[in-house]
LOMI-605537 format. One record per atom (N, C-alpha, C, CB): atom name; x, y, z. Coordinates in Angstrom, 2 decimals, always signed. Glycine has a CB too. Example, Ala and Ser with C-alpha at 12.3 -4.5 7.8 and 13.67 -1.06 7.14 Angstrom:
2
  name       c1       c2       c3
     N   +13.19    -5.69    +7.80
    CA   +12.30    -4.50    +7.80
     C   +13.20    -3.30    +7.80
    CB   +11.31    -4.47    +9.05
     N   +12.85    -2.25    +7.08
    CA   +13.67    -1.06    +7.14
     C   +12.90    +0.03    +7.87
    CB   +14.08    -0.60    +5.72
END
This chain:
169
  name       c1       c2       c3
     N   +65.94   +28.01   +64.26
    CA   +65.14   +28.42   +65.40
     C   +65.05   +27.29   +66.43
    CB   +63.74   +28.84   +64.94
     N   +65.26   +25.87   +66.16
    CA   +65.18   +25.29   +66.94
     C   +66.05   +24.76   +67.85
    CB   +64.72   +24.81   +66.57
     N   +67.46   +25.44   +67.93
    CA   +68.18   +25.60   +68.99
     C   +68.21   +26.61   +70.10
    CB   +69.08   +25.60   +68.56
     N   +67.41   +27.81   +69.15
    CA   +67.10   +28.64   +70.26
     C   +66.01   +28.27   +71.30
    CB   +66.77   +29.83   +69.72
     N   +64.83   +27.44   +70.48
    CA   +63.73   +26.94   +71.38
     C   +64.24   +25.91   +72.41
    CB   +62.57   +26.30   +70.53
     N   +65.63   +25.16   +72.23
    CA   +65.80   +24.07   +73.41
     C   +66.80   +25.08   +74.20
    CB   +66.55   +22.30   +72.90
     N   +67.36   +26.17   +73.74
    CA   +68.25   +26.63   +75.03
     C   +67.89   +26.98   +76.47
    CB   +68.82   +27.74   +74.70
     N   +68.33   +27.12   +77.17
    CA   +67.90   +27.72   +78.29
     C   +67.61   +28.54   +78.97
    CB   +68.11   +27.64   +78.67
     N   +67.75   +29.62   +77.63
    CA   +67.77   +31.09   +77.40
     C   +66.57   +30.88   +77.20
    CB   +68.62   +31.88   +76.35
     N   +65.37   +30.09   +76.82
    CA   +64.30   +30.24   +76.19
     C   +63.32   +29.21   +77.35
    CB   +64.49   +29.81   +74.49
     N   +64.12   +28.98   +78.06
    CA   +63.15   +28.16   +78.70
     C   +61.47   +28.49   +79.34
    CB   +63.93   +27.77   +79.71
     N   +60.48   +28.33   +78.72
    CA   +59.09   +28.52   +79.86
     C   +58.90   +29.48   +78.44
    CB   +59.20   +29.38   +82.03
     N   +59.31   +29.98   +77.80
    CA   +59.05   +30.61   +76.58
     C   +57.79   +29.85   +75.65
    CB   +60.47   +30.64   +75.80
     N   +56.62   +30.81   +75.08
    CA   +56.05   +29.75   +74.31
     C   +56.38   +30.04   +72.32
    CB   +54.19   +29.80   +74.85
     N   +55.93   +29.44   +72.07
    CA   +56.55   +29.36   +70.20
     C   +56.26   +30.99   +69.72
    CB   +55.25   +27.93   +68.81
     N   +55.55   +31.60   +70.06
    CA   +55.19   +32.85   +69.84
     C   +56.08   +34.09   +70.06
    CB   +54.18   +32.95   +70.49
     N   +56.66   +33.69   +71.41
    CA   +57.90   +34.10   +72.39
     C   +58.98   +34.04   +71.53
    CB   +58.19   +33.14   +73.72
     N   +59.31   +32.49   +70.78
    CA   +60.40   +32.42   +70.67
     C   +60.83   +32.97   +69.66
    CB   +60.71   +31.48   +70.79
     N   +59.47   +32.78   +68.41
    CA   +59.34   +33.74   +67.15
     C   +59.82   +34.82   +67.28
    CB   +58.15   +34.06   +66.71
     N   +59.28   +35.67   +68.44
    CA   +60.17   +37.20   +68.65
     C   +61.52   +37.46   +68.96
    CB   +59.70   +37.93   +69.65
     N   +61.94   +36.76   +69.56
    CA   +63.79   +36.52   +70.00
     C   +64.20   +36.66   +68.44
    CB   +64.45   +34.51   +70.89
     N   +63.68   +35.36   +67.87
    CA   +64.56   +35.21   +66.76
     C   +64.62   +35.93   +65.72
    CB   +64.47   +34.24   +66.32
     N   +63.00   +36.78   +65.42
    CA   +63.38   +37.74   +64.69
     C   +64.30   +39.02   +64.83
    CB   +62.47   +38.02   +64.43
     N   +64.53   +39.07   +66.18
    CA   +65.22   +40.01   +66.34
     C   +66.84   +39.70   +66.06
    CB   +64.86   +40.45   +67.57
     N   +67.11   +38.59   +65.79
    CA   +68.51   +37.86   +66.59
     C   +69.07   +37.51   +64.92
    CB   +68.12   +36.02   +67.99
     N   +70.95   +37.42   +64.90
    CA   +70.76   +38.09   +63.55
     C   +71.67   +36.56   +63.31
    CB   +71.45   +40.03   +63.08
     N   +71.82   +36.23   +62.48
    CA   +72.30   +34.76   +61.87
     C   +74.36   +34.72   +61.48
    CB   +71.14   +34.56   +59.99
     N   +75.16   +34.57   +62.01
    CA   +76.25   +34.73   +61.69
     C   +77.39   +33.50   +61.80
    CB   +76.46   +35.77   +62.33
     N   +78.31   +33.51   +60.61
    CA   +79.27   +32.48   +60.76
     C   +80.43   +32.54   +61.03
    CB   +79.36   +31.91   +59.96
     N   +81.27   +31.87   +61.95
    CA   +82.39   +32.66   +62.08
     C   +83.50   +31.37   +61.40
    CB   +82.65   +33.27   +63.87
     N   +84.89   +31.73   +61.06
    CA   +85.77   +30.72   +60.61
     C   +86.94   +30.34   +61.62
    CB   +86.33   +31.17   +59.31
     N   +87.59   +29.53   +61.41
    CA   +88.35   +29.11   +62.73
     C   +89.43   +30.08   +63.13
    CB   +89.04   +27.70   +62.57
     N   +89.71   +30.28   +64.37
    CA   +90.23   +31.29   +65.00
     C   +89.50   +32.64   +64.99
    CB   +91.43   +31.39   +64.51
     N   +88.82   +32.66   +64.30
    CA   +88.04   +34.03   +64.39
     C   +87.97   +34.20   +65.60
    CB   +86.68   +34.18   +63.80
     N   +88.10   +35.19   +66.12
    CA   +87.58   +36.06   +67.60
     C   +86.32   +36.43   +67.13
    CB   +88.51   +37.58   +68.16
     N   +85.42   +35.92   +67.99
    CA   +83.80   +36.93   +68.28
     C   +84.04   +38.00   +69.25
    CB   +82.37   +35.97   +69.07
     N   +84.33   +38.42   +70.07
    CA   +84.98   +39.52   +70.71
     C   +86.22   +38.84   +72.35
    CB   +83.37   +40.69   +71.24
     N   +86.52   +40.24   +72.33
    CA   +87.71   +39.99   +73.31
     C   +87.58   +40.61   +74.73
    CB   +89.03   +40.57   +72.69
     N   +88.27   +40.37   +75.81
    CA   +88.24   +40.17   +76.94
     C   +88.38   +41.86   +76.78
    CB   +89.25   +39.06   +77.68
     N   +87.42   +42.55   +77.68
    CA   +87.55   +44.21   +77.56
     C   +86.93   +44.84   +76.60
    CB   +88.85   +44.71   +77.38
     N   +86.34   +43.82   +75.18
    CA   +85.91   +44.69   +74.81
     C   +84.10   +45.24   +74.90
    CB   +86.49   +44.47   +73.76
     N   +83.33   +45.98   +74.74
    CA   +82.30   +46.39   +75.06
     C   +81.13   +45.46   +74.34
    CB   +82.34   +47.77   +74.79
     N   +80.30   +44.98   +75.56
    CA   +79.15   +43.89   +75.36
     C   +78.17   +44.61   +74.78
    CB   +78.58   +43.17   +76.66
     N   +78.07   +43.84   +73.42
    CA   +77.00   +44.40   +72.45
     C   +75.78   +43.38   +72.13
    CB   +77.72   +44.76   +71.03
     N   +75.95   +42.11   +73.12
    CA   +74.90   +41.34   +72.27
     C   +74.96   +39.70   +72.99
    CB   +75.41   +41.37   +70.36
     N   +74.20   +39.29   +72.91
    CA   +74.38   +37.72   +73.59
     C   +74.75   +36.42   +71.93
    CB   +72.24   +37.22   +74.67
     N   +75.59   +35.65   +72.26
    CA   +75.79   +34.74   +71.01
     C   +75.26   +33.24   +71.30
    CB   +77.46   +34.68   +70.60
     N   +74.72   +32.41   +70.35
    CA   +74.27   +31.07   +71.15
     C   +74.61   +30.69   +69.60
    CB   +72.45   +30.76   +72.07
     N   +75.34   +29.52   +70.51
    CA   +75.81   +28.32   +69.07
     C   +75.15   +27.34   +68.71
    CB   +76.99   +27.51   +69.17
     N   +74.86   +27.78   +67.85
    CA   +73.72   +26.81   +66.66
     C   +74.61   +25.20   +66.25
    CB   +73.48   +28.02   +64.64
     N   +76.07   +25.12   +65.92
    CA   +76.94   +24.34   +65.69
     C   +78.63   +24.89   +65.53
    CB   +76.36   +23.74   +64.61
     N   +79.21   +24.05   +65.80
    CA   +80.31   +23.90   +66.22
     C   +80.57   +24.29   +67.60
    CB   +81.01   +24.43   +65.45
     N   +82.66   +24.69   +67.53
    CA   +82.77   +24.77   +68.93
     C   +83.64   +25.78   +68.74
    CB   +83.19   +23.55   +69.81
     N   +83.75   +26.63   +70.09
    CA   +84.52   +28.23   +70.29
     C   +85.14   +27.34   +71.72
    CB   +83.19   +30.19   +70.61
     N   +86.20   +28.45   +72.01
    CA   +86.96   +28.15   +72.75
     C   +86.76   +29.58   +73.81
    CB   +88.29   +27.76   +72.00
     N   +86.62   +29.61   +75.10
    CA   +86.88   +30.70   +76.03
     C   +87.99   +31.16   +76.81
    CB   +86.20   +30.59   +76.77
     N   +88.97   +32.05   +76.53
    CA   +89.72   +32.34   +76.77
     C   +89.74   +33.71   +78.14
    CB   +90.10   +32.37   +75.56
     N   +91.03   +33.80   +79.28
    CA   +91.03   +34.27   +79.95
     C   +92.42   +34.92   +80.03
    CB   +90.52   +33.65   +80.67
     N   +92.77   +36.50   +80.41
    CA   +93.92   +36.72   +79.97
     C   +94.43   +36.09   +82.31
    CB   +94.17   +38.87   +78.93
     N   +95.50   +35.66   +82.03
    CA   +96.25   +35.57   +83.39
     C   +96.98   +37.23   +83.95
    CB   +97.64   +34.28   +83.08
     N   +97.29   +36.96   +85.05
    CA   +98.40   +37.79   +85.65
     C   +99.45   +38.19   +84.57
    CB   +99.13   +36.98   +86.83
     N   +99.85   +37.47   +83.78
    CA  +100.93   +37.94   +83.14
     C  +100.41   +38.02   +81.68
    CB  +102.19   +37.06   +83.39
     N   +99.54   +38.44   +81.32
    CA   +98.60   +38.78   +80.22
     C   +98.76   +37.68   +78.94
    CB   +98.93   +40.39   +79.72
     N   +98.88   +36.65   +79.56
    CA   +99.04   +35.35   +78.59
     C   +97.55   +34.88   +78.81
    CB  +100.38   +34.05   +79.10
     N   +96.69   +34.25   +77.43
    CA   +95.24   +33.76   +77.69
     C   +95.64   +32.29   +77.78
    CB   +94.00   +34.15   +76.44
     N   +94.41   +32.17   +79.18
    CA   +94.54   +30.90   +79.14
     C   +92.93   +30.51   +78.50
    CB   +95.01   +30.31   +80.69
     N   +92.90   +28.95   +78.49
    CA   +91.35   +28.46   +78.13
     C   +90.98   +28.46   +79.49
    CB   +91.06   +26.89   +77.30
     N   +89.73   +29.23   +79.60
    CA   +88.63   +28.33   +80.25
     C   +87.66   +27.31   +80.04
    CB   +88.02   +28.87   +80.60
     N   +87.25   +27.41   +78.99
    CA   +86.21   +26.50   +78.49
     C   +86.30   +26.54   +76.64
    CB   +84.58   +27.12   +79.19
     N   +85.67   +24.90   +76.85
    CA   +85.07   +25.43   +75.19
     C   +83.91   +24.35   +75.51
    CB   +86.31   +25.09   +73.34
     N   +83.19   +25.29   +74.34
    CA   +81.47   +25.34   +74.64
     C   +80.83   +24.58   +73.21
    CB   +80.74   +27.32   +74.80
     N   +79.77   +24.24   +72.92
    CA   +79.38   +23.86   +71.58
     C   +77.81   +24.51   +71.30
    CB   +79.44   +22.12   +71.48
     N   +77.31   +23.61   +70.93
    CA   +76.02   +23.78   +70.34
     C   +75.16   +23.68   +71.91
    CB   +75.64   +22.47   +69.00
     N   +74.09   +24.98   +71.19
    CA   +72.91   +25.19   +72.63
     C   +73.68   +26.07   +73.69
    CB   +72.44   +23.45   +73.59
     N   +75.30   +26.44   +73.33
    CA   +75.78   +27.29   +74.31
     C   +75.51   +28.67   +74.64
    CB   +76.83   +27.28   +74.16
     N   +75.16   +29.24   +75.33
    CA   +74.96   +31.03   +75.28
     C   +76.21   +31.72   +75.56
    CB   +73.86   +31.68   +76.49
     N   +77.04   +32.58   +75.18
    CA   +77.93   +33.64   +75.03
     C   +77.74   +35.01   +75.39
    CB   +78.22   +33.66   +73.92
     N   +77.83   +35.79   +76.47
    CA   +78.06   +36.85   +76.09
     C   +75.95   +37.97   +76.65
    CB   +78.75   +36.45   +74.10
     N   +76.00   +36.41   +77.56
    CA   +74.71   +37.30   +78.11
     C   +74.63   +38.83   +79.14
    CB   +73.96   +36.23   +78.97
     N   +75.77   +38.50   +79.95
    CA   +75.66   +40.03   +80.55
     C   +75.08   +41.09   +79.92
    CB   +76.84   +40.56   +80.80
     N   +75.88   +41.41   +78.48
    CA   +75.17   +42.11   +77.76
     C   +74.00   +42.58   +77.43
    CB   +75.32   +41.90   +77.24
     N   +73.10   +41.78   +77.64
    CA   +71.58   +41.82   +77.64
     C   +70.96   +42.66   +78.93
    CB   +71.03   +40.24   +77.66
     N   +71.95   +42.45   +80.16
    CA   +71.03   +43.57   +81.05
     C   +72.44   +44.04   +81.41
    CB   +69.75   +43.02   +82.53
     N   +73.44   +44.28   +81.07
    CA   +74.06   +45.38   +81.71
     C   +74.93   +45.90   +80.23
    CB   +75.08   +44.86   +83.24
     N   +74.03   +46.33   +79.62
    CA   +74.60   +46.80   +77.81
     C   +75.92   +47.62   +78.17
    CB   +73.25   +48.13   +76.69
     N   +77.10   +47.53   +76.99
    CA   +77.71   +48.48   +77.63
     C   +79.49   +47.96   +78.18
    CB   +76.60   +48.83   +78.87
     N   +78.62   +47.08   +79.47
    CA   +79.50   +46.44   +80.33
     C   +80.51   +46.14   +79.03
    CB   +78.81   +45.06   +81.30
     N   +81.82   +46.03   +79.99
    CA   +83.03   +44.99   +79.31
     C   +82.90   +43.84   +79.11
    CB   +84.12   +44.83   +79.93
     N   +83.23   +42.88   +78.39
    CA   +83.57   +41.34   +78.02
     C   +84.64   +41.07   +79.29
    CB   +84.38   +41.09   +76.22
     N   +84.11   +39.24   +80.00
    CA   +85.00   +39.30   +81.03
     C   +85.92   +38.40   +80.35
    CB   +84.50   +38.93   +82.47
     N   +86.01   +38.03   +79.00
    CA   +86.54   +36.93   +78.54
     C   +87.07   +37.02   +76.71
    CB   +85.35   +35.82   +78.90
     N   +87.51   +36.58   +76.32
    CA   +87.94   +36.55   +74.65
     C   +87.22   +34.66   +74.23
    CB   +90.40   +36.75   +74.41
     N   +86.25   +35.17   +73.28
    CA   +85.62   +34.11   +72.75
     C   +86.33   +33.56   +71.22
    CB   +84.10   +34.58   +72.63
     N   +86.78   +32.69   +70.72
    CA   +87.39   +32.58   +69.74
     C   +86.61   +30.88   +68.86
    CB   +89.08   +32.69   +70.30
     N   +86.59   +30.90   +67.45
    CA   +85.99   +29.75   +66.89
     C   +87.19   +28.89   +67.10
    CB   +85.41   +29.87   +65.35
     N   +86.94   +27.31   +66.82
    CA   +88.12   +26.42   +67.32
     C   +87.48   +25.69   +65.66
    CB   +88.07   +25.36   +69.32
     N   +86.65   +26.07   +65.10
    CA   +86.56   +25.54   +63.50
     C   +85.35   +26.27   +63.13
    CB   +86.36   +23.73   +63.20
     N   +85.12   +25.43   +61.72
    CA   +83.42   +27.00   +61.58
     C   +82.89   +26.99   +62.51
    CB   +81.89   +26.94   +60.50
     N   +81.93   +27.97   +62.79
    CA   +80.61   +28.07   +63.80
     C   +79.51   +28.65   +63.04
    CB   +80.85   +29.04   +65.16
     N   +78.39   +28.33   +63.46
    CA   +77.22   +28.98   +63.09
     C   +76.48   +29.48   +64.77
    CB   +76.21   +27.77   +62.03
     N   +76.01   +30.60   +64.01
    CA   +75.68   +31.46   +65.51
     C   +74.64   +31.96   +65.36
    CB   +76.58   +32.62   +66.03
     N   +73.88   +32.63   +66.96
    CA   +73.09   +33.63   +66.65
     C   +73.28   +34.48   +67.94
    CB   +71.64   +33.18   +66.26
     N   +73.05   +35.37   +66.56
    CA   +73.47   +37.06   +67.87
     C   +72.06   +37.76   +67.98
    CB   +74.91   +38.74   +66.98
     N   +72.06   +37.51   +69.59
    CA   +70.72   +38.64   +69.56
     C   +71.20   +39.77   +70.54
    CB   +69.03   +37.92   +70.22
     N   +71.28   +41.29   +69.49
    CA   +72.21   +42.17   +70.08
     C   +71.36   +43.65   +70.85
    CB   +73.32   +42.58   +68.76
     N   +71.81   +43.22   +71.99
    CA   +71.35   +43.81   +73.24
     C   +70.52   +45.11   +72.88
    CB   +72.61   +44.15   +74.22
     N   +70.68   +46.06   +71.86
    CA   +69.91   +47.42   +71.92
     C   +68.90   +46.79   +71.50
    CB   +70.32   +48.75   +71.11
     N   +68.61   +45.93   +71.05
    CA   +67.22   +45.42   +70.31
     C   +66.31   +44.57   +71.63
    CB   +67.70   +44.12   +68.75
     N   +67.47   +43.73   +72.20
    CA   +66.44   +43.32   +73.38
     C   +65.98   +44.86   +74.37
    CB   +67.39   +41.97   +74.55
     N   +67.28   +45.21   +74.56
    CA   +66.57   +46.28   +75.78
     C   +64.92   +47.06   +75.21
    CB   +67.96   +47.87   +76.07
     N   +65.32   +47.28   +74.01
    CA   +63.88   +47.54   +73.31
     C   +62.92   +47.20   +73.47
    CB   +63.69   +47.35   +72.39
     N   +62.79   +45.35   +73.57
    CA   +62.01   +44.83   +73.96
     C   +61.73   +44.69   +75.49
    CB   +62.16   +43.97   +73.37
     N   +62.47   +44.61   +76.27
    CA   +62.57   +44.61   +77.47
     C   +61.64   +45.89   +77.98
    CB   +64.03   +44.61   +77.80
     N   +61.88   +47.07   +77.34
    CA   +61.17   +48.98   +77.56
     C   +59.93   +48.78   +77.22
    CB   +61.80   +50.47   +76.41
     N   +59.37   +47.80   +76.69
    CA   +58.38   +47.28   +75.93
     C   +57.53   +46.55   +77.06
    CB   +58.94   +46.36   +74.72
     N   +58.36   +46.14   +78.02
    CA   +57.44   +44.90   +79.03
     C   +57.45   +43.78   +78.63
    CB   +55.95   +45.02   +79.21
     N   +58.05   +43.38   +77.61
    CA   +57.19   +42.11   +76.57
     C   +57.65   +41.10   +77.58
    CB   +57.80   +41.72   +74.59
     N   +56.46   +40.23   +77.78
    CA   +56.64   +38.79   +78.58
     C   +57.86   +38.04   +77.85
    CB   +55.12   +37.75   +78.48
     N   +58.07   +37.88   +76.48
    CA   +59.19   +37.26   +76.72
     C   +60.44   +37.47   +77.15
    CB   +59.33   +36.90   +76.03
     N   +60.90   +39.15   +77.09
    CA   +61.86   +39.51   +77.79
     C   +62.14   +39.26   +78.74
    CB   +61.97   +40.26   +77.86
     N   +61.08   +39.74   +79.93
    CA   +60.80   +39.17   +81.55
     C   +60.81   +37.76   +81.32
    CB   +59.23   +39.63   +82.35
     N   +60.48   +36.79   +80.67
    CA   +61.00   +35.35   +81.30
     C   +62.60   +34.92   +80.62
    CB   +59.70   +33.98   +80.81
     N   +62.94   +35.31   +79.41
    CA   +64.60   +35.73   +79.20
     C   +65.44   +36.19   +80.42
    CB   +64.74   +37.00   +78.19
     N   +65.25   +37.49   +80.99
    CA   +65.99   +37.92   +81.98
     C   +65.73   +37.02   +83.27
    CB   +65.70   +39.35   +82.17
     N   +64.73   +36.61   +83.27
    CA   +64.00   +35.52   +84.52
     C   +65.11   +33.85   +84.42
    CB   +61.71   +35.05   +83.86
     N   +65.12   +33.74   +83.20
    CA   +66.14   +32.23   +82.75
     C   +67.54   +32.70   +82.88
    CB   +65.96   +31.57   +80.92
     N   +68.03   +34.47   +82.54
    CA   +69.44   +34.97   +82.73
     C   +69.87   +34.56   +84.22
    CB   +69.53   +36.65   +82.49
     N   +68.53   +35.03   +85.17
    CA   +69.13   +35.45   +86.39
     C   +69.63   +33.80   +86.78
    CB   +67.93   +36.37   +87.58
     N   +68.55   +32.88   +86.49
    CA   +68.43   +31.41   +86.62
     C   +69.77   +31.25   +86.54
    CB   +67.57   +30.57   +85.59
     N   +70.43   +31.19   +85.08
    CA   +72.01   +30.30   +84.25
     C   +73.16   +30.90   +85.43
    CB   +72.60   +31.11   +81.99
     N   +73.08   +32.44   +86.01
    CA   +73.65   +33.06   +86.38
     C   +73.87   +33.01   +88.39
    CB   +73.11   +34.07   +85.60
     N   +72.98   +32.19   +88.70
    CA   +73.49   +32.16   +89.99
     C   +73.59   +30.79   +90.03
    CB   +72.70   +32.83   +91.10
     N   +73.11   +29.80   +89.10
    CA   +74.20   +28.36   +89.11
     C   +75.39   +28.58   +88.88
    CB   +73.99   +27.26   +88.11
     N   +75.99   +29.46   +87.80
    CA   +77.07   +29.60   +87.86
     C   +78.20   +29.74   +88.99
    CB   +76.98   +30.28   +87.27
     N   +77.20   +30.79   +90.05
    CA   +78.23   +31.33   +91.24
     C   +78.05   +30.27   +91.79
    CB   +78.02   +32.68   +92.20
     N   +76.87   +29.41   +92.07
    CA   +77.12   +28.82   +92.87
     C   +78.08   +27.23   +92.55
    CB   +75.89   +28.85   +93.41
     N   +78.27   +26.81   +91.83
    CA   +79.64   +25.95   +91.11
     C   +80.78   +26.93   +91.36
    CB   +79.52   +25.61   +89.22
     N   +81.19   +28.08   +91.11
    CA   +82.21   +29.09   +91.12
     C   +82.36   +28.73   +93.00
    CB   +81.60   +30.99   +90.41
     N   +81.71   +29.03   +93.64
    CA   +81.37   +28.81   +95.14
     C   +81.62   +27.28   +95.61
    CB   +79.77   +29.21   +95.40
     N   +81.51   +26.51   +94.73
    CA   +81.66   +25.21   +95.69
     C   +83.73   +24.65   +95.16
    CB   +79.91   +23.57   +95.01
     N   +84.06   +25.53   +93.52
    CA   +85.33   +25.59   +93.23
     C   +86.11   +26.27   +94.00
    CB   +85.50   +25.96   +92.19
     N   +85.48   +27.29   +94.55
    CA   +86.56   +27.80   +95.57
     C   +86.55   +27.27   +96.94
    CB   +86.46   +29.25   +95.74
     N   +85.29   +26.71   +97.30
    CA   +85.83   +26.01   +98.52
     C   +86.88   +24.46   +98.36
    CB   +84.40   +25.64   +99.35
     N   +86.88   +24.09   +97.30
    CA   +87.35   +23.03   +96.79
     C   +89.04   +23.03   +97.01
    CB   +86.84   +22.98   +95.35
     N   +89.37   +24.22   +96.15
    CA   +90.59   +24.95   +96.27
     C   +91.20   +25.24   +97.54
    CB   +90.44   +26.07   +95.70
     N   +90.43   +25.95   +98.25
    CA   +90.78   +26.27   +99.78
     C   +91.12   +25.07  +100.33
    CB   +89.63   +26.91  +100.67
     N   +90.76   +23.97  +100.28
    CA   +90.70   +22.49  +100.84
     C   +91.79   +22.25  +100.70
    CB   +89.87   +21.43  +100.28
     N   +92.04   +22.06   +99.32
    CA   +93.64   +21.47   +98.43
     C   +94.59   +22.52   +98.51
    CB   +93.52   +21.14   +96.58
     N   +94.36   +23.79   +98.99
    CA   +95.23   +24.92   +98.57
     C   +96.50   +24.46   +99.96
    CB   +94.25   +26.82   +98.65
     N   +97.90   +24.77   +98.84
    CA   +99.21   +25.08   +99.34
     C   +98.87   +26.47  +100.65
    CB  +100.31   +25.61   +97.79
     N   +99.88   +26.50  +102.04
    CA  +100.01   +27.42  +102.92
     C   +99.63   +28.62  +102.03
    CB  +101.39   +27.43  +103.60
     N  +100.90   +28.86  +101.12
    CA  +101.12   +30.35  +100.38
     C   +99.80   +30.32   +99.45
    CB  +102.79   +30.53   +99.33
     N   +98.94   +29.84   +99.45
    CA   +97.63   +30.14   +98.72
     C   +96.22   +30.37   +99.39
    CB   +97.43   +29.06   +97.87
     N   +97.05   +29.76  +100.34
    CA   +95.62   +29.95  +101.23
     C   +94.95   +31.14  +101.73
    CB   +95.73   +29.33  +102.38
     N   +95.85   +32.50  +101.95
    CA   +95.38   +33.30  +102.45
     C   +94.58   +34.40  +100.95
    CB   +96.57   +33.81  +103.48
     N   +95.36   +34.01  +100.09
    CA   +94.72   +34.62   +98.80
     C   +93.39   +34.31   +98.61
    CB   +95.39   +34.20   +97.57
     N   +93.18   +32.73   +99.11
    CA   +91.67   +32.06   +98.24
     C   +90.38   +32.65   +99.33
    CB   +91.64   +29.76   +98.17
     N   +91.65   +32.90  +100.35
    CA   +90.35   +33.20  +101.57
     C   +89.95   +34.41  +101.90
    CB   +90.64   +32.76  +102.93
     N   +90.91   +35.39  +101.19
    CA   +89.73   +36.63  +100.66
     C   +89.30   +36.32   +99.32
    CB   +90.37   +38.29  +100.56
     N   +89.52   +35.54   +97.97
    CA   +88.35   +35.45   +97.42
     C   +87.23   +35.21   +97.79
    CB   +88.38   +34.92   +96.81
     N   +86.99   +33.79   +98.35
    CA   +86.08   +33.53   +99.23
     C   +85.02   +34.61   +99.80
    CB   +86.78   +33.05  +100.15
     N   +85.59   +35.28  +100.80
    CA   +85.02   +36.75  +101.39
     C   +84.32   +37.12  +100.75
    CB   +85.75   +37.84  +101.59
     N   +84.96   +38.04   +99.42
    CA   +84.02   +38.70   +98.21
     C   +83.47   +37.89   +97.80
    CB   +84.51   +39.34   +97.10
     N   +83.27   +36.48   +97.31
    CA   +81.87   +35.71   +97.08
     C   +81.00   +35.89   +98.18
    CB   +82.00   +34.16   +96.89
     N   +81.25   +35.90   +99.60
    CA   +80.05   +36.03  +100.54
     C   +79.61   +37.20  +101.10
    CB   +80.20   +35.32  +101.55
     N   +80.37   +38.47  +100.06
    CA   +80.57   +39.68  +100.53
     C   +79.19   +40.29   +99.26
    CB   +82.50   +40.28  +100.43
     N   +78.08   +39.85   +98.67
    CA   +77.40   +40.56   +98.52
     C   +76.46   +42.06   +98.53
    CB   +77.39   +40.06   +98.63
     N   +76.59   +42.54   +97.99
    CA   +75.92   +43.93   +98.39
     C   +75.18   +44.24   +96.67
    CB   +77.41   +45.40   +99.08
     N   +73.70   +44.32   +97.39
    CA   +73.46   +44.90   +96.09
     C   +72.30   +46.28   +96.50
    CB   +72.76   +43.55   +94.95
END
């Protein structure tokens, strides 16, 4: 429990709060190379690594995965899931040696969430948090790119670009 209490998933959470996450949230190990799920397939649950390290994989243009990241302990996996149940995986998560995990799987939060429960609302409150640092690093990589980008790339990065500032919700 006490990786879930330092994540950032839990942040502003009090011990009472966190008690409830975790009972809900289910304890699992994975062995090396194991896939925890794959790019496409349907988000059932958020994963946070208790120990070791997974590797994040992305399929390319020519359906070869590349790495994006690898993540360790205190990492969260697989949060979309939590408010958009359902959704696809944008990525293939795989162990790079044991892991110890915890899955807290989305029909159980939304439960809680239908519920009102304050800790849900400050969970989804810390989601929205992790989730627009993200864009905004994603946002300062693509202007980065545009900078350094070759002629023949440039016009590609600069409609990505667009759709980052092309919001609509």
């Amino acid at each position: 429990m006490n990786v879930l209490a330092q994540s950032e998933l839990c942040r502003g959470l009090i011990e009472n709060e966190i008690r409830t996450l975790h009972a809900l949230s289910e304890e699992l190990q994975a062995a090396a190379g194991q896939v925890l799920f794959r790019e496409g397939d349907e988000g059932d649950g958020l994963y946070l690594v208790i120990s070791g390290e997974l590797e994040v994989l992305k399929r390319d243009g020519k359906g070869q995965d590349r790495q994006l990241a690898t993540v360790g302990r205190g990492a969260v996996l697989g949060e979309m899931s939590l408010v958009q149940s359902g959704a696809p995986r944008s990525a293939t998560v795989r162990a790079m040696g044991a892991v110890s995990l915890l899955r807290l799987p989305a029909a159980r939060f939304q439960s809680l969430l239908g519920q009102d429960a304050v800790a849900a609302l400050k969970v989804v409150r810390n989601l929205a948090r992790v989730l627009s640092q993200r864009i905004a690093k994603l946002d300062q990589k693509v202007i980065k790119m545009l900078a350094e980008a070759d002629a023949g790339r440039h016009e590609e990065l600069s409609e990505f670009q667009k759709v980052l500032q092309n919001w609509s919700f």
